[in-house]
N, C-alpha and C positions, 0 to 999 in steps of 0.2 A: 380736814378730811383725815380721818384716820385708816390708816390700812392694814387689814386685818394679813398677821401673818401664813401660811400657809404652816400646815403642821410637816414638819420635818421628816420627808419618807427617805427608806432606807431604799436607797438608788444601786443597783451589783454593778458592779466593778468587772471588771472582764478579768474575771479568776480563772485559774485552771481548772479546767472540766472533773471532776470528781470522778474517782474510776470507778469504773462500772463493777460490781457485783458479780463475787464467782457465780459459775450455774451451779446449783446444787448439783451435786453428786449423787446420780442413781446407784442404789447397792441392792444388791440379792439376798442379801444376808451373808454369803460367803465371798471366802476370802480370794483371792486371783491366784491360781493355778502355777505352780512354780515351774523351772524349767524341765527340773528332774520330774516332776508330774505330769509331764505333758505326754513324756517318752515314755511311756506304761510298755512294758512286755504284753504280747495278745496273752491271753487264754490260755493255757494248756489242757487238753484234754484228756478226759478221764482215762489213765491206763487201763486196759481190758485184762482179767486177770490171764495169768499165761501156763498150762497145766506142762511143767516138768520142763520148761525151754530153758533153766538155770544149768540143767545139769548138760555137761560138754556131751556132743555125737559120740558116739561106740570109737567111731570110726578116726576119729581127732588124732592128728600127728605131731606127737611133740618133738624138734629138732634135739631137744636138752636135753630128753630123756635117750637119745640113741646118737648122742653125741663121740663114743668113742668110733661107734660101729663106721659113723659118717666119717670119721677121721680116717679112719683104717681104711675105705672104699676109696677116698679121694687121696692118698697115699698110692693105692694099688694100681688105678687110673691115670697118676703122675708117675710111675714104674714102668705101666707101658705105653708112656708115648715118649720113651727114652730118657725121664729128667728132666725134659725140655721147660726152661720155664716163661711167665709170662700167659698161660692159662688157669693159675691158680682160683680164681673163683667159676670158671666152666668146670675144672674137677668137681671143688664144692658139690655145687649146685648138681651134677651129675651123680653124686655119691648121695645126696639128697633123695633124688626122685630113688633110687637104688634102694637105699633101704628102708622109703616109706613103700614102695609095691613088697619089700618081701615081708611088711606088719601090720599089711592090709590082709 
């Protein structure tokens, strides 16, 4: 009796599983937003034009320009309250308002 042999199949072996396949990657076309692009400044809004508001009020008081006068008034006000010191910026300020009502 002859006995016919069986054709030789190829048996798996208990291999390690094959890794699975990235997902494709969905794209937009563009590119991902950086950090510095995310923080956008809003909008700014269209300036309205502004007819003559550059040039200063009539009325503007410049301490710089009437600097001796202020000195002299706060001198005159530290004179009479005897010398006294330790109010030196109440003169100031007092010689201040002084001679901006006399150039108003």
């Amino acid at each position: 009796m002859t006995t016919k042999k069986k054709p030789a199949t190829t048996i798996e072996t208990a291999k390690a599983p094959a890794k699975a396949a990235p997902a494709p990657k969905t794209t937009t076309g563009k590119a991902a937003p950086t950090a510095a692009a995310t923080h956008k400044a809003p909008a700014r809004k269209a300036a309205a034009p502004k007819a003559k508001a550059a040039a200063a009020p009539k009325s503007a008081f410049d301490a710089e320009l009437h600097r001796t006068e202020i000195e002299t008034e706060a001198y005159l006000l530290w004179e009479s309250r005897g010398y006294t010191h330790g109010q030196e910026h109440e003169d100031w300020l007092r010689a201040v308002e002084l001679v901006r009502a006399r150039h108003q």
